[in-house]
DOLUMSE-620449 format. One line per field, with one value per atom (N, C-alpha, C, O): x, y, z; residue number from 1. Coordinates in steps of 0.1 Angstrom, whole numbers, plus 5000, padded with zeros to 4 digits. Example, Ala and Ser with C-alpha at 12.3 -4.5 7.8 and 13.67 -1.06 7.14 Angstrom:
# DOLUMSE-620449
xx <- c(5132	5123	5132	5142	5128	5137	5129	5134)
yy <- c(4943	4955	4967	4967	4978	4989	5000	5011)
zz <- c(5078	5078	5078	5085	5071	5071	5079	5080)
nr <- c(1	1	1	1	2	2	2	2)
END
This chain:
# DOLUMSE-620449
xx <- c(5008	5000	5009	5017	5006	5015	5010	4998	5020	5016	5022	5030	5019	5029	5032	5024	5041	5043	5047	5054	5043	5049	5058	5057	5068	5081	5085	5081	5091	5093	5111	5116	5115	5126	5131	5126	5143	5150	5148	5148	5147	5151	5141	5134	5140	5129	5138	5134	5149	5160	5159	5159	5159	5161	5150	5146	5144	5125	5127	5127	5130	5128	5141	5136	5152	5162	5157	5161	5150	5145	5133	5132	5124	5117	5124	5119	5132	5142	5147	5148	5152	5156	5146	5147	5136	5123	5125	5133	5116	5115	5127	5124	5139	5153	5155	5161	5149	5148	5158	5166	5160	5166	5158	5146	5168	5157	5148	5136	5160	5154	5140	5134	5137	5126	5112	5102	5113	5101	5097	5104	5086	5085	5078	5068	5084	5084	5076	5077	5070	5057	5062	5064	5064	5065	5055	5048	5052	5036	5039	5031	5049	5054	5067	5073	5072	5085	5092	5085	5102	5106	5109	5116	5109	5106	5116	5117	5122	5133	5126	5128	5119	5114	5122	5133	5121	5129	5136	5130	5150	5158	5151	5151	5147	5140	5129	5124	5118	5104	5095	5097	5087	5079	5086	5082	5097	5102	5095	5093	5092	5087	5091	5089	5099	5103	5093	5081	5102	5099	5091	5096	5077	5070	5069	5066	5072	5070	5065	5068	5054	5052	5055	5055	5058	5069	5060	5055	5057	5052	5062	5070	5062	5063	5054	5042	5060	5055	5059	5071	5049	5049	5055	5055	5063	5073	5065	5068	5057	5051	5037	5030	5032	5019	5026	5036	5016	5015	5022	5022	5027	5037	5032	5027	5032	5032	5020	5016	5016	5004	5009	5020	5003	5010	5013	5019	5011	5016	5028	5036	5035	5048	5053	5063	5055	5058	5057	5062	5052	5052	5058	5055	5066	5076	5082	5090	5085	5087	5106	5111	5110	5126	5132	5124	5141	5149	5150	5154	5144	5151	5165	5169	5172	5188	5190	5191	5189	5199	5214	5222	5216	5230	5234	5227	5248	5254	5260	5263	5259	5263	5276	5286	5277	5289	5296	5288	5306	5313	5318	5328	5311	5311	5311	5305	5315	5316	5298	5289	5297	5284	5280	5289	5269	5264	5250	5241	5251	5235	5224	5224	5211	5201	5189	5190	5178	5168	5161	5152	5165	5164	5171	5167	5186	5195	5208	5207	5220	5231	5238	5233	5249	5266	5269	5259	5279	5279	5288	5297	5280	5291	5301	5307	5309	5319	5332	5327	5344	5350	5348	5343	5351	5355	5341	5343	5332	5316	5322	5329	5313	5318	5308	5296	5312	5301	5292	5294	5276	5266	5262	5265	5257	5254	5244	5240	5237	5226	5213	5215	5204	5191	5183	5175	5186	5184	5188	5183	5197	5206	5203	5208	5200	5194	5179	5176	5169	5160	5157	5150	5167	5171	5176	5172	5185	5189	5180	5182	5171	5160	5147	5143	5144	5137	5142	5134	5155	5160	5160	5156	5164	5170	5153	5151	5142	5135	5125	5117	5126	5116	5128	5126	5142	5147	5144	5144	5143	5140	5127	5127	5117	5103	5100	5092	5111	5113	5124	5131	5127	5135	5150	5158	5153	5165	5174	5174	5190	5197	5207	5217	5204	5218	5210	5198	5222	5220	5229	5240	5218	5221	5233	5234	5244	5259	5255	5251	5255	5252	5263	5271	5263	5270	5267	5258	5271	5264	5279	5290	5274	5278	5284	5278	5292	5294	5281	5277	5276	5262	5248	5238	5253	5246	5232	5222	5239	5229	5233	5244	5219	5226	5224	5214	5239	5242	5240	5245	5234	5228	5230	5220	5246	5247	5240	5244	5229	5228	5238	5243	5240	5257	5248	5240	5251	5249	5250	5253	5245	5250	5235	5223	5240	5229	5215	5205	5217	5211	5206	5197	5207	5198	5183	5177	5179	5163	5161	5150	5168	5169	5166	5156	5177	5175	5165	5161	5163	5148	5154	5164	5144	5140	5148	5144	5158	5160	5160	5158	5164	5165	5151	5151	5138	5126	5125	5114	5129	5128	5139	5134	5149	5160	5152	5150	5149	5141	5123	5115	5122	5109	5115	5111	5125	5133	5136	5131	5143	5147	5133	5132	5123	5113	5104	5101	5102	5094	5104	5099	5118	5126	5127	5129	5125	5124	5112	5110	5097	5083	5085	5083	5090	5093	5097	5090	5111	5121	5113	5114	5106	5105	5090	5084	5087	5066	5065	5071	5057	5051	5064	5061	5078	5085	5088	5092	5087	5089	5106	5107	5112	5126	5126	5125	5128	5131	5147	5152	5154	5162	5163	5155	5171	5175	5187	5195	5180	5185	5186	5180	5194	5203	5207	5216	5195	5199	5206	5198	5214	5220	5222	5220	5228	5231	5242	5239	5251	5262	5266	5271	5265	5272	5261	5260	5251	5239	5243	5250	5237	5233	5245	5243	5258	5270	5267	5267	5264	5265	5253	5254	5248	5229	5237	5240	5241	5243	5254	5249	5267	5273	5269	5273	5262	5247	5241	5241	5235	5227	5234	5229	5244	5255	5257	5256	5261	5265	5253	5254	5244	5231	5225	5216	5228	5223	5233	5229	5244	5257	5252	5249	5251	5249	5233	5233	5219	5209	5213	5210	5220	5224	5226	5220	5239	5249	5235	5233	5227	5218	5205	5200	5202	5193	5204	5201	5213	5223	5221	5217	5226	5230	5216	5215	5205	5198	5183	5175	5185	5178	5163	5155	5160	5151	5151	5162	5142	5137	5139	5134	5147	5142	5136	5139	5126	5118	5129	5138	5131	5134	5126	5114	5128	5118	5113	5117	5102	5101	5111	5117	5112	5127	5119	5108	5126	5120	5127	5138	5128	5133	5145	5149	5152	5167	5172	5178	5168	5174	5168	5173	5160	5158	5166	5169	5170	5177	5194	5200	5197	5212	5215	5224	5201	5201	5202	5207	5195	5191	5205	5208	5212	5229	5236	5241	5237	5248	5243	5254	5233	5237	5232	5229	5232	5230	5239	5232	5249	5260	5259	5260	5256	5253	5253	5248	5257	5255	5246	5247	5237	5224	5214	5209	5213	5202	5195	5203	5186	5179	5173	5169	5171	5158	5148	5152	5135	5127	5123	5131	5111	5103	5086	5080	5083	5069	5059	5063	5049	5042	5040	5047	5030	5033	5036	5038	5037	5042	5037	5026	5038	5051	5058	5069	5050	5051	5059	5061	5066	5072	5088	5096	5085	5098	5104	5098	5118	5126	5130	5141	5125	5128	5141	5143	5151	5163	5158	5156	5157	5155	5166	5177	5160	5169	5170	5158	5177	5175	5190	5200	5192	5202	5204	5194	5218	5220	5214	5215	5207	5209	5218	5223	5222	5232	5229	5224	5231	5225	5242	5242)
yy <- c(4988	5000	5012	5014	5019	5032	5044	5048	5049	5063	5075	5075	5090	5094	5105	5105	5112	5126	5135	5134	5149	5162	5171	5173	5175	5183	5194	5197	5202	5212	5220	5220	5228	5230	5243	5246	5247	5259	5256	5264	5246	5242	5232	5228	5229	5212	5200	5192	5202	5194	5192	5181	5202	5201	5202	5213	5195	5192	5177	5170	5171	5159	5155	5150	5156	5153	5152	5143	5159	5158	5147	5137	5151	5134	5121	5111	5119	5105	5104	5092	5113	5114	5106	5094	5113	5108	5093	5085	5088	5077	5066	5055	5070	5060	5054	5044	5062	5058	5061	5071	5057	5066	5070	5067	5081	5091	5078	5077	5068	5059	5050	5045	5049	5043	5051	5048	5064	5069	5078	5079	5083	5095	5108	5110	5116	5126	5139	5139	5146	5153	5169	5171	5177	5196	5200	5200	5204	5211	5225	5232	5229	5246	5245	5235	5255	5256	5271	5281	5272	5279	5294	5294	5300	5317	5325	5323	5333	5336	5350	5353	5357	5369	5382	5381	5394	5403	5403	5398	5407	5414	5397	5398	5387	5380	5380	5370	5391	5399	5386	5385	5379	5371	5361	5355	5357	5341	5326	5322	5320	5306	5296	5291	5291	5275	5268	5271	5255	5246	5235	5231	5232	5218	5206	5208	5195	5183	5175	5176	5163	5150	5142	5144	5132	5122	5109	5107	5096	5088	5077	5077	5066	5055	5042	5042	5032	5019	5012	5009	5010	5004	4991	4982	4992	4981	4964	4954	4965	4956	4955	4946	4962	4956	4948	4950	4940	4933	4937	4949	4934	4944	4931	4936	4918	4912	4902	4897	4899	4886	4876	4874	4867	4853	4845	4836	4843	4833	4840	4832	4853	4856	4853	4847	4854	4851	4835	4831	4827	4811	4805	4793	4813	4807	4796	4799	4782	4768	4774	4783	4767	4769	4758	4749	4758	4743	4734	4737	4719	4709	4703	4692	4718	4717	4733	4739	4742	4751	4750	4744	4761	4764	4771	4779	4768	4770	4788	4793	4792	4815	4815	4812	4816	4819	4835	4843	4838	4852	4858	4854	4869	4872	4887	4893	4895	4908	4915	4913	4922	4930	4938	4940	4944	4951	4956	4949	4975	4980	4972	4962	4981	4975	4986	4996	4982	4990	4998	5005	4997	5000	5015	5024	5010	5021	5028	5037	5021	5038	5031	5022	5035	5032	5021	5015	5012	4999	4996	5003	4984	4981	4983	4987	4981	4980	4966	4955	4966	4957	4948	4937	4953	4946	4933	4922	4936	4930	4912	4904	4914	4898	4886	4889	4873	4867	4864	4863	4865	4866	4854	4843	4854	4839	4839	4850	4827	4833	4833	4834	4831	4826	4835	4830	4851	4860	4853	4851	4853	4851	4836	4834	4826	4817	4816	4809	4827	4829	4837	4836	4843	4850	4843	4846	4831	4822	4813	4808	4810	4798	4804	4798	4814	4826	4828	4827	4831	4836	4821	4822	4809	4799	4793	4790	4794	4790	4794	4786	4815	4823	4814	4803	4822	4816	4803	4802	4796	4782	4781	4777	4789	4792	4797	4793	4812	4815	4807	4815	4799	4792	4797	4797	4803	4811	4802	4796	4801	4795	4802	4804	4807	4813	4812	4810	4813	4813	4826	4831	4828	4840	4837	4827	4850	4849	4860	4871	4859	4867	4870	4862	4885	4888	4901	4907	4908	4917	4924	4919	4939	4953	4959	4955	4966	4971	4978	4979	4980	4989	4977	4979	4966	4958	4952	4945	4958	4951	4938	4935	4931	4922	4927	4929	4926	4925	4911	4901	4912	4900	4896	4897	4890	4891	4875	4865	4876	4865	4863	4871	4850	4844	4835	4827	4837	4826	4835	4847	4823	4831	4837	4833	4846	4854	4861	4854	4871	4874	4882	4886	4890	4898	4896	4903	4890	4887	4886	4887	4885	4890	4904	4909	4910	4921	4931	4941	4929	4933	4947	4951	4955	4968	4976	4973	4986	4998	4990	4996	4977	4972	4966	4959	4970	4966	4952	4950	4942	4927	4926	4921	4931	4931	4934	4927	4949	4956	4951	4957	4943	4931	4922	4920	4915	4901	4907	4900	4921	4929	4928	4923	4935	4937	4927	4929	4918	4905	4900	4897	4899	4891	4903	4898	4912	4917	4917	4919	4917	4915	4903	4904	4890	4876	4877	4874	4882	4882	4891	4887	4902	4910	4911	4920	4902	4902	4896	4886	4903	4902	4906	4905	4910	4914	4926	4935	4927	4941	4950	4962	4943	4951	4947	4934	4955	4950	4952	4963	4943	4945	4946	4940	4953	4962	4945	4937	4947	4937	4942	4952	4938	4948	4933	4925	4935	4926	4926	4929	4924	4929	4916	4906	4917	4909	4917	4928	4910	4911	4929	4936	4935	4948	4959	4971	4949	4960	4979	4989	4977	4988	4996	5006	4992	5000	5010	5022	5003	5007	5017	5027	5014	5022	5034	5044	5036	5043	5055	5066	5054	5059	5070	5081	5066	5069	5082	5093	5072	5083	5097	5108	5096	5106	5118	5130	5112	5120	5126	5137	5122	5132	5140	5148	5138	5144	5160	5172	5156	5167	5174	5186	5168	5179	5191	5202	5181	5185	5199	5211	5194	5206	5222	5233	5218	5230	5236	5248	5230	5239	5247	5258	5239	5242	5259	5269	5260	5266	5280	5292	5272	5284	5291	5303	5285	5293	5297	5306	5288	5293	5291	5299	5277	5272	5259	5253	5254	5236	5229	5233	5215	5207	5196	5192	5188	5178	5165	5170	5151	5143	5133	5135	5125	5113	5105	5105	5097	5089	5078	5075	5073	5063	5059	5064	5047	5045	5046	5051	5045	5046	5046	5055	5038	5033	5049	5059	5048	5057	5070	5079	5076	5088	5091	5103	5086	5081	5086	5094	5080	5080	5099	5107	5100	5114	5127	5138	5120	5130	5131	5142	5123	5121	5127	5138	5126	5126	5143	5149	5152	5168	5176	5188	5163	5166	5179	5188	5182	5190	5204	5215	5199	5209	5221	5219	5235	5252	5256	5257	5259	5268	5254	5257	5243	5235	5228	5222	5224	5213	5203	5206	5191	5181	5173	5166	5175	5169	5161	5159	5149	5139	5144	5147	5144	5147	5137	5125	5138	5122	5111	5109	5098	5090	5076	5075	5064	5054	5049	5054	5043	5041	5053	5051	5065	5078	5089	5100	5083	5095	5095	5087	5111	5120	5128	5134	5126	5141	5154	5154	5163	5181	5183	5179	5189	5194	5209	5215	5210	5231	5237	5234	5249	5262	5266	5263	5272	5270	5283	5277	5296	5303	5304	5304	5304	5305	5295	5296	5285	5272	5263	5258	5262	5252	5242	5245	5229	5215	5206	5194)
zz <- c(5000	5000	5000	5008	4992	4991	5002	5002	5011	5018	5016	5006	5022	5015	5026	5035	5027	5037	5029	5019	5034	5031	5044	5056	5031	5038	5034	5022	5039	5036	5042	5053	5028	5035	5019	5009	5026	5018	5002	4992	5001	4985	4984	4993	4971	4966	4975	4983	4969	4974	4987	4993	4993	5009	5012	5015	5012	5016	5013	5023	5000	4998	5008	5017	5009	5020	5032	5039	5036	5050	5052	5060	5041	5042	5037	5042	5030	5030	5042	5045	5052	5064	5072	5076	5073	5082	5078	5084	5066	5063	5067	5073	5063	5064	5050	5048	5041	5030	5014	5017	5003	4993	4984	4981	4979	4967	4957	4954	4955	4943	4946	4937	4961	4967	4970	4977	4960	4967	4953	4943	4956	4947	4949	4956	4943	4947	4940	4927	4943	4938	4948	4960	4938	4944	4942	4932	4953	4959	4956	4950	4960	4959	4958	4960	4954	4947	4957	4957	4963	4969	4967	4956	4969	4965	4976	4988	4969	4982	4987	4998	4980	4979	4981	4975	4987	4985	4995	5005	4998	5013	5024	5036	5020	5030	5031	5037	5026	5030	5018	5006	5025	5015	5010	5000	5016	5013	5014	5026	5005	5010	5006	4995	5015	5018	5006	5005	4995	4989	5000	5010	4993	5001	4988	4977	4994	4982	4990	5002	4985	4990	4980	4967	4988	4993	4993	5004	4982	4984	4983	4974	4991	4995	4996	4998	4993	4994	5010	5013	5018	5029	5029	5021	5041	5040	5044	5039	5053	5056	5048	5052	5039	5028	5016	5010	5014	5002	4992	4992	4984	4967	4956	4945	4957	4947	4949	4960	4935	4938	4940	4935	4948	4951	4945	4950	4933	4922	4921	4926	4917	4919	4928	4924	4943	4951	4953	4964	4946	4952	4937	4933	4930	4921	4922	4931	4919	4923	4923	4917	4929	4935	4922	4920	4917	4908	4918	4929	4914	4927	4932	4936	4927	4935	4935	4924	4949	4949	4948	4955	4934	4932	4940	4946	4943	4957	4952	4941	4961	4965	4956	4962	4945	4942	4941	4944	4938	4942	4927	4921	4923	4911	4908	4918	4898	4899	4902	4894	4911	4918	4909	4901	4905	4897	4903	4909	4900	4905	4899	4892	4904	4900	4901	4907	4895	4893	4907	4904	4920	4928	4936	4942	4930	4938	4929	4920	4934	4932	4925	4918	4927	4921	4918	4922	4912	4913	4927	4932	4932	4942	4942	4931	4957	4957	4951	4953	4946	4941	4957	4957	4967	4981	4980	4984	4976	4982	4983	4977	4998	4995	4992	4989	4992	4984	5001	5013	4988	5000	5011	5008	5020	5027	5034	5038	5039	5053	5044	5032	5047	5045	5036	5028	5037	5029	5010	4999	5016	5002	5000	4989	5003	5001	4991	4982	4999	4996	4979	4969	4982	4966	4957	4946	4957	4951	4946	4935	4954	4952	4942	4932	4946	4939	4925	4916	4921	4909	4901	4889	4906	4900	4892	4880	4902	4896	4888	4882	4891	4877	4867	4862	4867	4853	4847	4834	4852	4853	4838	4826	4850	4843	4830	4822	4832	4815	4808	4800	4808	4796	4794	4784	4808	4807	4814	4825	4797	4810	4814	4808	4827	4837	4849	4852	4856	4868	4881	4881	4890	4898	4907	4913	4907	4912	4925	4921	4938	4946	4956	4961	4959	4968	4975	4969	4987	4998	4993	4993	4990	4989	5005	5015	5008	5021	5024	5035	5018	5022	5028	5034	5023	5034	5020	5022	5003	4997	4986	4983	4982	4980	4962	4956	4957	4942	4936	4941	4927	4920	4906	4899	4898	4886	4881	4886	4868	4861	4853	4845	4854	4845	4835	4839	4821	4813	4804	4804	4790	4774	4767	4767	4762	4751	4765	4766	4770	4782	4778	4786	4764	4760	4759	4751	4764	4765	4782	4786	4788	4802	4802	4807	4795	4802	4791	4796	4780	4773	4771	4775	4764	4757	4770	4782	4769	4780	4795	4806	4794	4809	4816	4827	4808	4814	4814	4818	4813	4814	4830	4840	4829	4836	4854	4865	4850	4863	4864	4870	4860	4864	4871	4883	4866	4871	4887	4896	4890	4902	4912	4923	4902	4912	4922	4933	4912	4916	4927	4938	4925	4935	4948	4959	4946	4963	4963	4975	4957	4960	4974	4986	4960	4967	4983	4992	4984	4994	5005	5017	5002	5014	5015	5019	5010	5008	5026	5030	5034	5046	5059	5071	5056	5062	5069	5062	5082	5087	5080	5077	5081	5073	5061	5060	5047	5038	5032	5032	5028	5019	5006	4999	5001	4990	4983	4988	4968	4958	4949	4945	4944	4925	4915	4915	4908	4895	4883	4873	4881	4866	4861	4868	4846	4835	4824	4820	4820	4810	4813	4803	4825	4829	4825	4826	4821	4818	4827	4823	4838	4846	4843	4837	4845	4845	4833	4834	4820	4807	4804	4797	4807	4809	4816	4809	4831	4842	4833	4832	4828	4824	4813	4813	4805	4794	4795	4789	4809	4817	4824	4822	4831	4833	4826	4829	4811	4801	4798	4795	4798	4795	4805	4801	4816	4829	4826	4828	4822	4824	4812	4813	4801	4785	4783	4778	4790	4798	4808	4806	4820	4829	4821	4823	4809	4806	4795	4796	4788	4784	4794	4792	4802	4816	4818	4811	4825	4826	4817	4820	4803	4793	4793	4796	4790	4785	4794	4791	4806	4818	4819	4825	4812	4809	4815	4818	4815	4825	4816	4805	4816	4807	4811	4823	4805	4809	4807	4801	4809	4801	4797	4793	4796	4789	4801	4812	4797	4814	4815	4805	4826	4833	4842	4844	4849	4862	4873	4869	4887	4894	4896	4904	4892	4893	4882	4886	4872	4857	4862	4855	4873	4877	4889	4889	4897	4906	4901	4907	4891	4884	4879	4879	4875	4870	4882	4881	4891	4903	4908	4913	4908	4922	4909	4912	4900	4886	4890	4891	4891	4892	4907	4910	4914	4934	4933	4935	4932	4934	4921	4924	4909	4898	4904	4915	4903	4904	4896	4884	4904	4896	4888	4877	4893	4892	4896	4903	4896	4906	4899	4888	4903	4896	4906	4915	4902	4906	4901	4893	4899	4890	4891	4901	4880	4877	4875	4873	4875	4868	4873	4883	4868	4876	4868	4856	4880	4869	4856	4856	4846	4841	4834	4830	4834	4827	4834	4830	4850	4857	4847	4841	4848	4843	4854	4863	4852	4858	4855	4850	4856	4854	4858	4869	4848	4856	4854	4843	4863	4866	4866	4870	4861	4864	4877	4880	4892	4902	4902	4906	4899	4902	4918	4925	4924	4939	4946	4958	4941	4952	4951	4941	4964	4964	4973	4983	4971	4977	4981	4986)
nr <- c(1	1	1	1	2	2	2	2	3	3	3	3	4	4	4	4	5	5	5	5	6	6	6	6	7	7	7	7	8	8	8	8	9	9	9	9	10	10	10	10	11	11	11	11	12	12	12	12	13	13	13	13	14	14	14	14	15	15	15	15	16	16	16	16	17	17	17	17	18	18	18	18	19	19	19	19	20	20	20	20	21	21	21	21	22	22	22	22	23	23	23	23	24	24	24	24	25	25	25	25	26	26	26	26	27	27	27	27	28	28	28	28	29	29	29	29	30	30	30	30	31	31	31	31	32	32	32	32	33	33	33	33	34	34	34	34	35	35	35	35	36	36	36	36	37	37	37	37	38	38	38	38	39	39	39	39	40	40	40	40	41	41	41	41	42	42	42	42	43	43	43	43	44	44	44	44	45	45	45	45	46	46	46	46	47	47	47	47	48	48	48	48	49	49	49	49	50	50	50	50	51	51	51	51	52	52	52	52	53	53	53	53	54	54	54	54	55	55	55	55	56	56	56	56	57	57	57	57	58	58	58	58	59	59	59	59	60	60	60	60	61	61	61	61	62	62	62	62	63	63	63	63	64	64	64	64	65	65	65	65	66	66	66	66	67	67	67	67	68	68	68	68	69	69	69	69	70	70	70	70	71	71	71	71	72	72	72	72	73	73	73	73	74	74	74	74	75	75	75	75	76	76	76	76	77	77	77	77	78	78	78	78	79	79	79	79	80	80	80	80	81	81	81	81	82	82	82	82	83	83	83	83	84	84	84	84	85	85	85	85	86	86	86	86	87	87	87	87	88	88	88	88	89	89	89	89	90	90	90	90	91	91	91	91	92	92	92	92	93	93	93	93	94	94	94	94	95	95	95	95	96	96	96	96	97	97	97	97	98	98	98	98	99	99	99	99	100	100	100	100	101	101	101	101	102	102	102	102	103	103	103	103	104	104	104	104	105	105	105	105	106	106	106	106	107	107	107	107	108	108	108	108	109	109	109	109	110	110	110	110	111	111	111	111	112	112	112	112	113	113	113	113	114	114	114	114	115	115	115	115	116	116	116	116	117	117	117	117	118	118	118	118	119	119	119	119	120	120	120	120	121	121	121	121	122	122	122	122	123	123	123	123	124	124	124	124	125	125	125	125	126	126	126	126	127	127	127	127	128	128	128	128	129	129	129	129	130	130	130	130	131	131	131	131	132	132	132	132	133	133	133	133	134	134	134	134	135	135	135	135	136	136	136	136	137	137	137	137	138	138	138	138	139	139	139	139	140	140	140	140	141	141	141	141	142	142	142	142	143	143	143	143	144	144	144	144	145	145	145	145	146	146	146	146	147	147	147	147	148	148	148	148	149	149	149	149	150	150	150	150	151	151	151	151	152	152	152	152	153	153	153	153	154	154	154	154	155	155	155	155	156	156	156	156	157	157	157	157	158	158	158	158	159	159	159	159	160	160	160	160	161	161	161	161	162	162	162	162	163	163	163	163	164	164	164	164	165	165	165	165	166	166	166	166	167	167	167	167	168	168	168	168	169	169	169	169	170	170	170	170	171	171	171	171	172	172	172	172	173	173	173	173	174	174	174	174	175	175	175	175	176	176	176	176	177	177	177	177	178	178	178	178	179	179	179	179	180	180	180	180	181	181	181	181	182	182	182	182	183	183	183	183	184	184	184	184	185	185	185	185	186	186	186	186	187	187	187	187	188	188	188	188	189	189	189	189	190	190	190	190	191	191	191	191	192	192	192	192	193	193	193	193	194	194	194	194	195	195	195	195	196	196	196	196	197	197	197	197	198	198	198	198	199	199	199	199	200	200	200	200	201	201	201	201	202	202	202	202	203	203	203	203	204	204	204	204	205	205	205	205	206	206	206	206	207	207	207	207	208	208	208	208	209	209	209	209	210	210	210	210	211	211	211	211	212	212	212	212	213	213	213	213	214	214	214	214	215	215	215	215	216	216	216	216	217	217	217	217	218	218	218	218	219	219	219	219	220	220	220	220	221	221	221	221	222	222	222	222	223	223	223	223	224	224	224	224	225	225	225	225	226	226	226	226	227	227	227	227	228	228	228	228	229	229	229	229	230	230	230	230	231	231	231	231	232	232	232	232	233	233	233	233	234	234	234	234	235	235	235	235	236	236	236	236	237	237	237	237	238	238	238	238	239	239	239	239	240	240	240	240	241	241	241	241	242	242	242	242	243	243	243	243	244	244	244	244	245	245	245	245	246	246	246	246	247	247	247	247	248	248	248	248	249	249	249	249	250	250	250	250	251	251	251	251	252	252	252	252	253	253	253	253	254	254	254	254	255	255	255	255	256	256	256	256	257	257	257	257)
END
């Protein structure tokens, strides 16, 4: 069940910062909606603080139907093997090289989960798992010709992501955070994304105008939002809702985040 809260602070940015605070949450897990847009007004006289809400998916409701979640396991789990980590439609950076290979029931439950969607779609590879210092677990599928894994712009890829934390954290009070990739996908996407985040900025910039971009989903708005967190003179929000949410990089003179 989705909830949502409203915050408020100097900037858009620093409003949604403060509620990712509250929640314990990341930008990439939530979405975000500007109610008001911050107004500095004159000498101070008539200034108004940026308000956004802030929607969330409840950690303990329901996310997936039960035929996803009761996916038959292969009748032999493949044993945790230790393989290069890769983001996922969820979160940030690529892991770290340090990640070590995953273990413990969590990562059991992910393995058993992955071995037997793929199983289901006709796919042969199998899931390489391992835990990020950040405590997540990186998920590379190994096998040949993966391009049908990971589908159109990563959408086959970030289904395969989704359903396996539906699976993993369906009726759990804490959830963990899972990053699925295939053949370096996300890296390749992510870097992409970067260069366009930066070439977007310098015209936002030059010519002092908003640009919209295309819709993305969470992970690819996410990459855009950190890639110009720091930018001079801009900001980004996301507009819209799924599967059609877009990010705005704004014009934003004298804020600094």
């Amino acid at each position: 069940m989705l909830k949502w809260i409203e915050s408020t602070g100097k900037s858009e940015e620093a409003a949604i910062e403060a509620a990712l605070q509250k929640l314990g949450m990341d930008r990439d897990e939530v979405s975000v909606e500007v109610l008001e847009r911050a107004k500095s007004g004159f000498l101070g006289i008539g200034s108004c603080p940026a308000k956004v809400k802030v929607t969330y998916e409840a950690a303990n409701e329901p996310a997936a139907p039960a035929p996803v979640a009761e996916a038959p396991a292969a009748p032999a789990a493949k044993p945790v093997q230790a393989e290069t980590p890769a983001p996922a439609v969820e979160a940030q950076a690529p892991a770290a090289p340090a990640a070590a290979p995953a273990q413990g029931e969590k990562a059991q439950q992910i393995n058993d989960f992955l071995t037997g969607l793929l199983s289901h779609m006709g796919a042969d590879a199998q899931p390489v798992i391992k835990m990020d210092e950040n405590g997540t677990y990186q998920v590379e599928l190994v096998g040949q010709n993966l391009g049908g894994l990971i589908g159109r712009r990563g959408e086959t890829l970030d289904a395969i992501q989704q359903l396996t934390g539906y699976a993993v954290n369906h009726g759990q009070p804490k959830r963990v955070r899972i990053h699925v990739d295939a053949e370096g996908y996300r890296a390749k996407r992510e870097e992409s994304l970067i260069r366009l985040a930066h070439k977007v900025a310098g015209k936002v910039v030059k010519y002092r105008r908003n640009v919209t971009l295309e819709p993305m989903n969470a992970y690819e708005r996410h990459v855009i939002h950190t890639a110009l967190q720091d930018t001079a003179d801009v900001t980004t929000y996301s507009i819209g809702t799924e599967p059609n949410r877009r990010t705005v990089v704004a014009y934003s003179r004298g804020e600094h985040r």
